[in-house]
C-alpha positions in Angstrom: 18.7 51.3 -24.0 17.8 52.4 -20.2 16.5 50.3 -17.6 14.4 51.9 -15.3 15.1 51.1 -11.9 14.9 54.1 -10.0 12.8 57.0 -9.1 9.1 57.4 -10.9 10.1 54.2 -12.8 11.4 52.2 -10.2 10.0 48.5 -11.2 9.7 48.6 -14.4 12.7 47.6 -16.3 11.3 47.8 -19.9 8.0 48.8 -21.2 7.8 48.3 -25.3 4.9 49.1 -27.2 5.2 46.7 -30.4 4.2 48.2 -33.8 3.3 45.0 -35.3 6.4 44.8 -37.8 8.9 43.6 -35.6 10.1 46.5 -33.8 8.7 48.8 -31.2 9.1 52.0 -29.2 10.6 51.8 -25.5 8.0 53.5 -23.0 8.6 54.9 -19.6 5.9 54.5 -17.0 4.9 58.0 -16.5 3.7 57.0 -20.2 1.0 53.9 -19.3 -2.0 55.6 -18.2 -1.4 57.7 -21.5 -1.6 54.9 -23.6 -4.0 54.1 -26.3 -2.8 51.6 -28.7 -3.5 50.9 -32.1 -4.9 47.7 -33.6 -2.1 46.4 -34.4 -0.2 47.3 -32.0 0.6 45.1 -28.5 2.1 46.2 -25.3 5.1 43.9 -23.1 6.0 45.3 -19.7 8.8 43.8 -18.3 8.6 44.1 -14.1 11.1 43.8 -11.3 8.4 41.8 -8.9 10.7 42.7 -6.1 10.2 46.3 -6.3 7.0 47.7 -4.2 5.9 50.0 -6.6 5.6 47.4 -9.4 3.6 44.8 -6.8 1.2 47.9 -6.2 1.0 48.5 -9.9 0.1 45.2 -10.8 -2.4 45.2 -7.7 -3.8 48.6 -8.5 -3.9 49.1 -12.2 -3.2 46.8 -14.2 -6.6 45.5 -14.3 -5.7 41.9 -13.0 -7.9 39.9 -10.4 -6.5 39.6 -7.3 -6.0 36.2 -8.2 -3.9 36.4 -10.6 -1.6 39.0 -8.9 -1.2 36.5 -6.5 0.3 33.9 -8.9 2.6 36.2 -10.7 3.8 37.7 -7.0 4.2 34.1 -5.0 7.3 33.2 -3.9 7.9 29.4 -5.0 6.5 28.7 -8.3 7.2 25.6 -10.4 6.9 25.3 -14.3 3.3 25.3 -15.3 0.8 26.9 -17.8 -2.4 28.4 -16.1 -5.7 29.0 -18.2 -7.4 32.1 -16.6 -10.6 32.1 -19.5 -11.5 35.1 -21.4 -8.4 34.5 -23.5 -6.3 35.0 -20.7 -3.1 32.6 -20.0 -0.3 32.7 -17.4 2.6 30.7 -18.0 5.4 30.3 -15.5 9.2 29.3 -17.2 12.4 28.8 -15.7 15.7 30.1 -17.5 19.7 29.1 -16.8 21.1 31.4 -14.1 24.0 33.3 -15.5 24.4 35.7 -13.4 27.9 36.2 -11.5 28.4 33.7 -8.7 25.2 31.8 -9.1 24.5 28.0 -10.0 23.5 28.0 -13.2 20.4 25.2 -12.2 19.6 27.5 -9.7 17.2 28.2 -12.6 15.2 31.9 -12.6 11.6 32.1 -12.4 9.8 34.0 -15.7 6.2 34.5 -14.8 4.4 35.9 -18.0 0.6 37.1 -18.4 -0.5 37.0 -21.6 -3.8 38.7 -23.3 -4.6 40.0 -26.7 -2.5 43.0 -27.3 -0.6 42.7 -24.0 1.9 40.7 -21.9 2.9 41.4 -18.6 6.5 39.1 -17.6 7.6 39.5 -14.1 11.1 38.3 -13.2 13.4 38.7 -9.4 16.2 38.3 -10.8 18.4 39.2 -14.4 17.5 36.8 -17.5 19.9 36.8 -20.7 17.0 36.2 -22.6 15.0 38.9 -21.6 17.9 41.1 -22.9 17.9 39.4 -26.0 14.1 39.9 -26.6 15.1 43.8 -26.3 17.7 43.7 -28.7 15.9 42.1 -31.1 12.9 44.4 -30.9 15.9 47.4 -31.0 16.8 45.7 -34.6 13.4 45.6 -35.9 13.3 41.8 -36.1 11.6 41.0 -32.7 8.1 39.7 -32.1 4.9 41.4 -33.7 2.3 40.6 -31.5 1.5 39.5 -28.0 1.6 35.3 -29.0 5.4 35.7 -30.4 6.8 37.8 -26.9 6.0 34.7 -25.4 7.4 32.7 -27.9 10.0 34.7 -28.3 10.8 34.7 -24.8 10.6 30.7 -24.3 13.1 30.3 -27.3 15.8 32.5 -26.3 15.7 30.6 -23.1 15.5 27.2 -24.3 18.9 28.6 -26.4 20.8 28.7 -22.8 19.5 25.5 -21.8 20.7 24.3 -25.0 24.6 25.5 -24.5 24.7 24.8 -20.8 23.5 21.1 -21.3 26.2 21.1 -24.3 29.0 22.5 -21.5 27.7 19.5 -19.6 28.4 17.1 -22.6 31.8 18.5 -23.2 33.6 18.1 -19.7 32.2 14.7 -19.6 33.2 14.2 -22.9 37.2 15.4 -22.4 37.3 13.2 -18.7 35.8 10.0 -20.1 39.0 10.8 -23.2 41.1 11.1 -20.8 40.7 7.8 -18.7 40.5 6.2 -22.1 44.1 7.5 -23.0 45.8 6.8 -19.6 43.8 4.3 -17.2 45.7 5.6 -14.3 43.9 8.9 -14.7 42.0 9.8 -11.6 38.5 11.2 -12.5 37.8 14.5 -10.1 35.5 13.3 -7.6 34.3 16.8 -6.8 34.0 17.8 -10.5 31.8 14.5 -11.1 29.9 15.6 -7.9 29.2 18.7 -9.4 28.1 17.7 -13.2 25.5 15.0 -11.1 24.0 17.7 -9.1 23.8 20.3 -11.8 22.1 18.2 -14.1 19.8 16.8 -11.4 19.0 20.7 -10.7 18.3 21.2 -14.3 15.7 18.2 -14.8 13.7 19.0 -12.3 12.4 22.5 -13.7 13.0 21.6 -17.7 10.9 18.3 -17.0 7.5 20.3 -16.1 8.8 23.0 -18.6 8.6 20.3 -21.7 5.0 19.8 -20.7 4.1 23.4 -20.6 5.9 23.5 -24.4 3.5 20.2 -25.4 0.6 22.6 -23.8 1.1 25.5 -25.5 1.0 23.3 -29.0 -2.6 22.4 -28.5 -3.5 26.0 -26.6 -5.9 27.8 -29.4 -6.9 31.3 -28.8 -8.1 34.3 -30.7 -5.1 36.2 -30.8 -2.5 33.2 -31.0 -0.5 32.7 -34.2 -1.8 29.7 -35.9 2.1 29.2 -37.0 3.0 29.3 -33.8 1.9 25.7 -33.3 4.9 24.4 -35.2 7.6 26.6 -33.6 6.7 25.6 -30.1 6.3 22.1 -31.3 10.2 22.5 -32.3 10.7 24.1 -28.8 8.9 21.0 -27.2 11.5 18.4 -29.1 14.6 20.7 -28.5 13.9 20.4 -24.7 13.0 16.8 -24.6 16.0 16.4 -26.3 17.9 18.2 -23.5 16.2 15.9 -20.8 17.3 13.0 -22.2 20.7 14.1 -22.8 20.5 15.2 -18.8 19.6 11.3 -18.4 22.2 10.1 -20.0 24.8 12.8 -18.7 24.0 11.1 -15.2 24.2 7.5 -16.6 27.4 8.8 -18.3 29.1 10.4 -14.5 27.5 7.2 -13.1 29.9 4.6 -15.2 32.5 6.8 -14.7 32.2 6.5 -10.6 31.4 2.8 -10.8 34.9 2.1 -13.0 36.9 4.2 -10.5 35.1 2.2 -8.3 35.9 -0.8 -9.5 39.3 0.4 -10.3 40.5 0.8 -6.5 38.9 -2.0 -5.3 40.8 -4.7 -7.8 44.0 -2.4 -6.9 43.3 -2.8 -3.0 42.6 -6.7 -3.9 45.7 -7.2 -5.4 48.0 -5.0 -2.7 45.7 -7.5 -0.1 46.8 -10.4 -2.3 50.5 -10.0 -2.5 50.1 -8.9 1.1 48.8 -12.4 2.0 51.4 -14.1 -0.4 54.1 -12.3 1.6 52.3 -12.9 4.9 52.3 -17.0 3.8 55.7 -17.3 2.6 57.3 -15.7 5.7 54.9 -18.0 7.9 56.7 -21.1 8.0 60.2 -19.9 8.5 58.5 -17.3 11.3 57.4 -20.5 13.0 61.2 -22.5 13.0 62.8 -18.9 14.2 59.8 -18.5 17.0 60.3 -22.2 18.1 63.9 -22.1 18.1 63.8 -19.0 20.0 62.2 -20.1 22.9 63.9 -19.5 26.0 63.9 -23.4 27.9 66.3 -26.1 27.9 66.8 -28.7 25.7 67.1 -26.0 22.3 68.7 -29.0 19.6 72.4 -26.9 19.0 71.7 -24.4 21.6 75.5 -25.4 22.4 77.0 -26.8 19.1 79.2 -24.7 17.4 77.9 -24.9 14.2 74.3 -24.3 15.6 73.4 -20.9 14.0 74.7 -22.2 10.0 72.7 -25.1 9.8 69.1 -23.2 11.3 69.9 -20.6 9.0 70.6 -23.4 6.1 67.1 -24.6 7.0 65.9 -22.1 6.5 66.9 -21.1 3.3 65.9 -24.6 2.1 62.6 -24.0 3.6 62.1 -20.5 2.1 63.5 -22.3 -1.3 60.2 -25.2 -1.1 58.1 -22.4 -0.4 59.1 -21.0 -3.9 58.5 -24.4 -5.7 55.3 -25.0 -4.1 53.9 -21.1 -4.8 55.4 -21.3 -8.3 53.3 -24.8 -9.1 50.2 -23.7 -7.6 50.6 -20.6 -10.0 50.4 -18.2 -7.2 53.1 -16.2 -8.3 
């Protein structure tokens, strides 16, 4: 299916009217002041809130208080349900970033405004589940009214959440098999640095997001789907469940660092160890050679012939008592 982005439908990027069995009929803009729905019919716009001529829509004819405009156009926004009265609801969610080059936990902002018969979702950049939402309505099996969009749209990206947290799992998984099969296996410090901060970045928007989900279970309206109640109650568990598998991904990264940590510092201890082993040993017969070495008079067999033989004798019989007394106090 198009998506309008230029010309006399520049901003919107899809307009569905829903036929209340699942599927629906793609609209253009040029077709929204020609509306006139039927009962059982609901209308989802989909907007590009970067694009000027969907910020003057939504200003200018869509009917919303300039108060609400403001919320669904505002720059930094945080995961959070907003009751408007009158049956009205905004709800701001936060989806993985897949698109190419990004971080996924540079999570995308969803803002969605929701009233019977109609939901207005404004996004800056591309979400997979937005796409999926289309397809589904293109198959016939997609939401039938305005209460399961939103539903709808919260599952699809809890789904990403739920594989990108899994991804996490995995590489963690395959290092910590690794060290287990071969000790000397060096864990990547930049790929540990990575998982930590990704999973960091995730927890702090799907944190706020659970609540919303735990919200949205007690949120009774006219037009909400009294079975609705026990799917987002589902959505609220799957999404714990992914915050506490974030906590213990960073627990997991964090016994991984303190074992490497631990494993260099008892290697440096033992190379400082047999360091100072060598250092003592050599000690003794350093002193005879230093002593001997001096350059005065009076040197015992400075001038006997056989001088040279017996220090070095000595020395060997001192290096030899060194080896007796290391070997009985068991330091090597």
């Amino acid at each position: 299916m198009q998506s309008y982005e230029s010309g006399t439908e520049r901003g919107l990027i899809y307009g569905f009217v829903l036929d209340g069995r699942g599927s629906g009929r793609q609209i253009t803009r040029s077709e929204l002041p020609l509306l006139d729905l039927k009962p059982e019919e609901s209308l989802w716009l989909h907007w590009d809130r970067g694009v000027p001529e969907a910020q003057s829509w939504l200003r200018e004819t869509s009917g919303l208080n300039e108060f609400t405009c403001d919320l669904l156009l505002e720059e930094a926004t945080r995961p959070r349900l907003v009751d408007l009265g009158a049956e009205r609801m905004l709800v701001f969610l936060r989806g993985v970033n897949l698109n190419p080059g990004a971080m996924p936990e540079d999570m995308v902002s969803l803002r969605v405004f929701a009233e019977a018969g109609r939901v207005i979702s404004m996004r800056l950049r591309p979400l997979k589940a937005v796409a999926d939402l289309r397809e589904d309505l293109a198959a016939g099996k997609g939401p039938k009214n305005a209460s399961e969009v939103v539903l709808y749209l919260a599952h699809y990206l809890t789904d990403r959440v739920d594989t990108l947290i899994g991804n996490l799992a995995d590489q963690l998984d395959d290092m910590e098999e690794a060290i287990e099969e071969d000790e000397t296996n060096i864990p990547d410090q930049a790929v540990l640095r990575t998982l930590r901060r990704r999973s960091a970045g995730l927890r702090r928007y799907l944190a706020p997001q659970s609540d919303i989900y735990s919200q949205l279970t007690r949120t009774k309206l006219s037009w909400t789907v009294p079975d609705d109640v026990d799917y987002w109650n589902e959505l609220y568990n799957r999404l714990t469940r992914n915050i506490e598998e974030l906590e213990l991904v960073r627990e997991r990264i964090s016994l991984i660092q303190e074992a490497e940590h631990r494993r260099i510092t008892e290697r440096m201890n033992k190379t400082m160890y047999i360091l100072g082993i060598i250092t003592g040993f050599f000690l003794p017969m350093s002193f005879v050679t230093g002593l001997l070495g001096v350059n005065v008079g009076g040197i015992p067999g400075a001038s006997a012939p056989y001088g040279f033989a017996v220090a070095c004798v000595a020395i060997v019989l001192i290096a030899g008592f060194q080896w007796w007394v290391f070997r009985r106090l068991r330091w090597l």
